[in-house]
C-alpha positions in Angstrom: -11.1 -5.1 14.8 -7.8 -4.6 16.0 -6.6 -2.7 12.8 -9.9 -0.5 13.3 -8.4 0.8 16.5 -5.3 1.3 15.7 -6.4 3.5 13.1 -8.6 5.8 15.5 -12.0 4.1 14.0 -14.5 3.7 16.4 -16.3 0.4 14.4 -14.7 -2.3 12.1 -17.5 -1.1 9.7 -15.8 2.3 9.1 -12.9 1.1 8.1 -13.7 -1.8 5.7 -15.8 0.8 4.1 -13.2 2.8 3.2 -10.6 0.2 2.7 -12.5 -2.2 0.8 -11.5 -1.5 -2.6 -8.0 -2.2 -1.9 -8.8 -5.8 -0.6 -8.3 -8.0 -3.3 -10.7 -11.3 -4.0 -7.7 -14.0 -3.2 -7.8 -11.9 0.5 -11.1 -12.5 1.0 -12.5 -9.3 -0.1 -14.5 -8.1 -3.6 -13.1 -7.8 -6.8 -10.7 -4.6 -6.2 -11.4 -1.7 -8.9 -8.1 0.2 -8.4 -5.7 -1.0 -8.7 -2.5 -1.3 -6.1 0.1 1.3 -6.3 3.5 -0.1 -7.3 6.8 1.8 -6.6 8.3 3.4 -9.8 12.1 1.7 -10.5 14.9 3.4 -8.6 16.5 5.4 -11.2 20.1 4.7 -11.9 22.6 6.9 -10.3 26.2 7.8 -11.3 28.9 7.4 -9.3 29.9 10.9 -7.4 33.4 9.2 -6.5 36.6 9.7 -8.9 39.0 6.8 -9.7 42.2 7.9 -8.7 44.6 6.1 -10.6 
């Protein structure tokens, strides 16, 4: 109920409706139809510093 609050919801009910798809089954909520968003790899970078040898 805590998280509720926090968020500016004035019931628990309001926000498990909207969050409940993203409550997996192993965290005690339905089967989740979306899946969770997974951060894209950092891309690789090149170096902007010059050997000086």
């Amino acid at each position: 109920m805590q998280v509720s609050k926090m968020l500016g919801h004035a019931s628990f009910v309001t926000t498990l409706n909207v969050y409940a798809d993203y409550i997996s089954e192993a965290e005690g909520g339905k089967h989740a139809p979306l899946t969770r968003p997974v951060a894209a790899p950092a891309p690789q970078s090149v170096p902007k510093v010059a050997n000086l040898r």
